[in-house]
C-alpha positions, 0 to 999 in steps of 0.5 A: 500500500501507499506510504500515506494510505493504508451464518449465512445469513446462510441457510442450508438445507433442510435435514429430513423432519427439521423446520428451518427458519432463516431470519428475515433481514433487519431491513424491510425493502430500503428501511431500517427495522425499528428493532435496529435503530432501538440497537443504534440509539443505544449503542452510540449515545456514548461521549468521547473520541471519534470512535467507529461507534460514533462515526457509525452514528451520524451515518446510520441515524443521520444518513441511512434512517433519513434517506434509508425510506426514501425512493431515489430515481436516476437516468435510465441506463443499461445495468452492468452484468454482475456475478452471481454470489456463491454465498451471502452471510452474516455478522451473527450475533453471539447471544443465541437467539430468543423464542417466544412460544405462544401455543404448542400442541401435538402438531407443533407449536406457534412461536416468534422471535423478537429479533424477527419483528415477532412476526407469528411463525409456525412449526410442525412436527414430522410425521403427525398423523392426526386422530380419527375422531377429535372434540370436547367428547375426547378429552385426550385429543385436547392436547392439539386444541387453540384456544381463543377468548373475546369477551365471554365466547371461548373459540377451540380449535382442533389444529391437525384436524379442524374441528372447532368447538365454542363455549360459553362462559355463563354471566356472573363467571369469569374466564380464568384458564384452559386446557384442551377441550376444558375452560375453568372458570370462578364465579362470583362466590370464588368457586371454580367451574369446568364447562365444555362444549356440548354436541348440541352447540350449548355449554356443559358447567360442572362445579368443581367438587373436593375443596376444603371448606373455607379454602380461598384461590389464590387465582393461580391456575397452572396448565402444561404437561397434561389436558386431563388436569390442571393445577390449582393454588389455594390458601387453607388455614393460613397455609398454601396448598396446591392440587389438581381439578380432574377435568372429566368430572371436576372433582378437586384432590389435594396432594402437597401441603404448605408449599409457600406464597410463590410455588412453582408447579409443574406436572403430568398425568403421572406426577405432580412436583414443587420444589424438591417435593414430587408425588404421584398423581394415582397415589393413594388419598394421604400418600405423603409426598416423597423428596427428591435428593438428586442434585441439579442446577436450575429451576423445574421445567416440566415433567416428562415420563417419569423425569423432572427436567430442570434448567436456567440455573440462576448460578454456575460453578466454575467450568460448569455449563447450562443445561436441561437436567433429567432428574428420575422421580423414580430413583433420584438419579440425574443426567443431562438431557441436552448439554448446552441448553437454557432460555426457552423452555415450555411443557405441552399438553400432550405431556412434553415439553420444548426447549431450546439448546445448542453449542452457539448462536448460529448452531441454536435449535429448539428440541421436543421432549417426549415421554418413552414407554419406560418413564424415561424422555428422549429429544428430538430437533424439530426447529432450527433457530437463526442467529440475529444480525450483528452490526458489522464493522469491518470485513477482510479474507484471506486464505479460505476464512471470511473474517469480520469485526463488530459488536455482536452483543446487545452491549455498546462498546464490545467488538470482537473478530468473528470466522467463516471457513470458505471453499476454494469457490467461496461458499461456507463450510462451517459455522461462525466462530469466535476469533479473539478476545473482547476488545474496545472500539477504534478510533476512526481514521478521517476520510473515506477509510476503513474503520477499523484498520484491519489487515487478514495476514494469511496465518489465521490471524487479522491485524488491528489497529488499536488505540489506548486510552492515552492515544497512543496506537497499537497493532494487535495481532488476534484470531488463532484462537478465543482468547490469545492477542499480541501487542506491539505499541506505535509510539504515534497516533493518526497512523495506518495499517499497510500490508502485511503477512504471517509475522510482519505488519507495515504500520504507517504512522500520524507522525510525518515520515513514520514508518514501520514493520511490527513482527508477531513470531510464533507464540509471542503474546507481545510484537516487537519492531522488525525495521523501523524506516523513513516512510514511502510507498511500501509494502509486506509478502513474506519476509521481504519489504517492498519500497521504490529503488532509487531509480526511477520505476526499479522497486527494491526488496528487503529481507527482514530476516537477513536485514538487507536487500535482496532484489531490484526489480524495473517495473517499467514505471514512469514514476516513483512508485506512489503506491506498491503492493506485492502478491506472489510474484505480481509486484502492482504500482501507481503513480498515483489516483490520476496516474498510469498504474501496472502490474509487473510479473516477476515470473515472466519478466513483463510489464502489464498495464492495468486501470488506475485508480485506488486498488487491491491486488490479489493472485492474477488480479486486482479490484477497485471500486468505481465511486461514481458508478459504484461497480466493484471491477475486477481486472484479471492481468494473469496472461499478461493482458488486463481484462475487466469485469464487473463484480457487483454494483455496490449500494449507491448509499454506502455501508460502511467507510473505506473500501478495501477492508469496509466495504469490500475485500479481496483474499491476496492468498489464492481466494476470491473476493467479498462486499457489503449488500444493502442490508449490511450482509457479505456476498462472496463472489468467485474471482475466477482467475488461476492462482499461483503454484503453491510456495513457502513465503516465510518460515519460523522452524528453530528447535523447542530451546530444550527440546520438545515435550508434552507441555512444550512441543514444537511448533513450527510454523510454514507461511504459504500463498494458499491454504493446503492439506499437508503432511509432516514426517519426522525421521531419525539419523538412519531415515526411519520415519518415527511420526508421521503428521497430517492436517489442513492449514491454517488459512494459508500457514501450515501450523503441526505440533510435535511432541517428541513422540513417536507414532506409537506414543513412546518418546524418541531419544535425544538427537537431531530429526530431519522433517520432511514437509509435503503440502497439496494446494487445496484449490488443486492448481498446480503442483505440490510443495516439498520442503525439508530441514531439521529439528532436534529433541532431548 
């Protein structure tokens, strides 16, 4: 770069008998939904410096709500052929997504998502058949009836098979609960009524019979696992009471005593429980309950078969992780049911009960429990939920992975970067994933660039550009794992990422002339300053720097390692190079954003004109945006001559600042080429242009200092042009091969680990190894790469 410039949402196919719900986008046509701008207001009401959270204010709330409804007109022209996208994803926020069930029967279960506007969803069961026969003259059948109220009319609905019944509640009593085919009402004198529609269109009243004399309802009626019962809270010389209303008849047994002022009561038609207290619905009259002494976390959920489950702890242990608990009521045993589960629980009539679980965000669903013939519960996916859209901030690629950067979080002020795996085409191939710790917001460059400063280095890792609470900048290096960040402070503030690979980033500085190349080696948890130089035009591939020679058009490489210049290149141009970048062997230049630009191959040892104007160069090809037009060009020069195409048309109202790395990116590592759609997703398209053959362009392989072990083994690190599946063998001084390692790089950096062990476990002795590297490239365009060396152990 110049020396003074820088889950889905994917849905896949359905899985036989599983509901697939892919969210609606937060916008309706061209307007923000009201849910986001909620979002928007919150999160940037903040004071401070300019931060990517306050620049994104005045141009979300100023700009996109003023203008985002408005309907704007234009000259009729041609439009431009664009690609078709191979992929659209989205930023996914990490908070799963939350379900509101609004009715769930045998047939499925009504529900909306807050996220999704609350728009009233649907989903169905596989393989329901619906009864025979269905209506108040088959209480059983209830488990599939909706029920609507207005005023005193009770409208019932059978959903599999619709049949409808109507009642209607007698003057002088008031609606208080239904389940199934039953309504339960209170008159005036506090006393509970069962009433059912009758075959002839009028509505049977049945008293409810059985309740100590004096006892007061407390207006707590509980339905849920059963449409035979339901339960009923009632005070009794001073004391809470509970018991169940048998719905055919409507006779009242009482089965726990002294329960509290708030019990929590869930049941079945096989057992009734509050608290650790459990009792059979068949018991004997005056059984005494029996106590539940398993231990669990979380509070009662349902009762299904002959299990209490439990979920929501309030707290965990340390280590621990939310789930929903099977506690026997049988013999007080207890085991998870669904590991990773919490939120949305609710039992259903026909003695089940929903619940929402999953590993992440994007890998959320919900589950239906049902009774086994043994008293035990089994689960079954019946709703695959999607993740809410996530403000998205910034976005690059590299090496097969879709990196973004934004708030994924309900909270103002937490940013963090965020992976999609792609195939060599650009498709998704696993889910979103957590590449870094939490970190603060950025401040933003003036002008049209990207904020954050972000810069994808091929390794699986992003380099950020972080600024403190003093001002001073540094370059972070994030995203092997959750958790692990490198930092290597500037010393300067207003400055730039410029390019970079692997270990080295180019940082260009606010002060004037300020320039230098920070180095994150394997394993560092802090970066240090490979060169710091006078800045010019500059750029990083592998372990070499490129900056202009001293005569005119001739560009100079520096090794960082050897710490001097190891080639002089003439790239022909007319010019001191204002602008360098260097991929592979293609080495771009620019006299600037009106001058001639071109692209020379160091392979061939030719000169190729290309389109001038701000650009990315990427393997065979470069891309820029055309501001006026709002084409996104690709210019393919891989046979010497420079064709162009365009790619998309970007929003005319822009989604983010800053081209590459805001509202557009390129993978430099053999890969294709990502932009901002107007809904703020990312639309992946195939650059379509051969890559180079597969090479090392830097490598970390010194010995583990004491030799490797289980703790400590050693960790290589091979920087490639593109991803590849590798192998890695280790063999003694008389050539036995002693391990054998095989796996797929990291993005473009082949990452093994050895510790010390043979293939068989046992440890090898002290001594020098030689290791043989062998790497296939995973697009399969050209040959495989073979490397070799030694290493030591003991």
């Amino acid at each position: 770069m110049s020396g003074s410039d820088a889950a889905p949402l994917v849905c896949a196919d359905p899985s036989p008998g599983v509901h697939h719900s892919c969210q609606l986008p937060l916008w309706r046509g061209s307007c923000m939904s009201p849910v986001l701008m909620m979002r928007l207001r919150t999160m940037f009401s903040g004071e401070g410096n300019v931060t990517r959270s306050r620049r994104l204010a005045a141009v979300a709330l100023t700009g996109a709500a003023a203008l985002s409804c408005a309907v704007l007109t234009a000259p009729a022209h041609a439009a431009p052929s664009v690609d078709t996208p191979v992929a659209t994803v989205q930023l996914s926020g990490t908070l799963p997504t939350e379900i509101d069930y609004t009715w769930a029967g045998s047939s499925g279960f009504r529900y909306r998502l807050p996220e999704n506007s609350g728009t009233l969803q649907w989903a169905d069961y596989p393989g329901v058949t619906p009864p025979a026969h269905a209506g108040p003259d088959d209480l059983a059948t209830g488990t599939d009836v909706i029920t609507s109220v207005s005023g005193a009319t009770v409208t019932q609905q059978h959903r599999s098979t619709g049949v409808t019944a109507t009642v209607t509640v007698p003057s002088g009593q008031t609606y208080r609960a239904a389940s199934g085919w039953s309504v339960l009402t209170q008159d005036a004198a506090g006393a509970p009524h069962v009433l059912r529609a009758a075959a002839d269109g009028t509505t049977t009243d049945l008293p409810v019979t059985g309740l100590p004399d004096g006892a007061q309802l407390t207006g707590t009626f509980v339905t849920g696992g059963s449409v035979r019962r339901l339960a009923v809270v009632y005070t009794h010389d001073g004391a809470t009471d509970v018991g169940l209303v048998d719905l055919a008849d409507g006779t009242f047994r009482t089965y726990l005593t002294g329960v509290g002022n708030s019990p929590r009561i869930v049941f079945n038609d096989r057992w009734l429980v509050n608290g650790t207290k459990a009792i059979r619905v068949d018991s004997a009259p005056g059984t005494a309950p029996s106590t539940i002494t398993a231990s669990f976390l979380g509070e009662a959920q349902a009762v299904v078969g002959d299990q209490l489950l439990t979920g929501n702890a309030m707290f965990l242990p340390g280590g621990a992780t939310p789930e929903l608990t099977a506690v026997s009521l049988t013999d007080n045993t207890a085991h998870t049911l669904l590991a990773d589960s919490k939120g949305s629980f609710l039992a259903t009539p026909d003695g089940g009960a929903l619940a929402t679980a999953g590993p992440s965000s994007v890998d959320w669903h919900v589950y239906r429990v049902t009774p086994a013939r043994d008293g035990s519960a089994t689960t079954e996916k019946v709703l695959d939920l999607p993740a809410w859209q996530a403000w998205l901030d910034g976005m690059t690629l590299a090496g097969g992975e879709l990196l973004m950067y934004g708030n994924t979080t309900h909270t103002g002020g937490i940013y963090g970067f965020y992976g999609i795996p792609l195939d060599t085409a650009g498709k998704p191939t696993g889910l979103q994933s957590r590449r870094g710790p939490t970190l603060q917001g950025s401040t933003c460059p003036g002008g049209d660039a990207a904020c954050p400063q972000l810069e994808a280095l091929g390794d699986g890792r992003v380099a950020y550009l972080w600024t403190d609470a003093q001002g001073e900048e540094h370059v972070l290096a994030v995203g092997l794992d959750a958790t692990t960040i490198a930092d290597e402070p500037t010393g300067d503030a207003g400055g730039r990422i410029g390019t970079g690979t692997g270990r080295y980033v180019l940082y260009n500085g606010g002060t004037p002339g300020s320039q230098r190349v920070a180095d994150f080696p394997r394993g560092a948890t802090a970066g240090g300053t490979a060169l710091d130089r006078t800045r010019t035009a500059a750029a990083v591939w592998g372990q070499r720097l490129w900056t202009p020679g001293s005569t005119q058009g001739t560009v100079v490489a520096y090794d960082l390692k050897a710490k001097k210049n190891v080639a002089t290149v003439d790239t022909g141009a007319p010019c001191t190079p204002s602008e360098i970048q260097a991929v592979n062997a293609w080495l771009y230049w620019s006299c600037g954003s009106a001058g001639p630009a071109g692209v020379y191959d160091r392979a061939a040892n030719r000169a190729i004109t290309v389109p001038s104007g701000q650009a990315r160069l990427a393997d065979g090809y470069l891309v820029r945006e055309n501001r006026t037009t709002h084409e996104l060009l690709l210019t393919d020069f891989h046979t010497g001559t420079a064709t162009t195409r365009t790619v998309a048309v970007l929003p005319a109202a822009d989604q983010n600042t800053g081209g590459s790395t805001g509202r557009w990116a390129v993978d430099r590592f053999g890969g294709n080429v990502a932009y901002l759609t107007d809904r703020r997703q990312v639309a992946i398209v195939t650059a379509g242009v051969p890559t180079s053959a597969l090479a090392q362009m830097e490598a970390q392989t010194d010995p583990q200092p004491g030799g490797p072990t289980t703790a400590n083994p050693w960790r290589p690190v091979w920087q490639l042009n593109k991803p590849s599946a590798w192998r890695l063998t280790l063999s003694n001084a008389s050539g036995t091969v002693v391990r054998t390692l095989t796996g797929a790089s990291t993005a473009a950096a082949v990452r093994p680990a050895w510790d010390a062990r043979t293939d068989s476990g046992t440890f090898v002795p002290s001594g020098t190894y030689t290791w043989k590297l062998t790497a296939e490239p995973r697009d399969g365009q050209g040959p495989a790469l073979a490397l070799t060396g030694t290493t030591t152990a003991g």
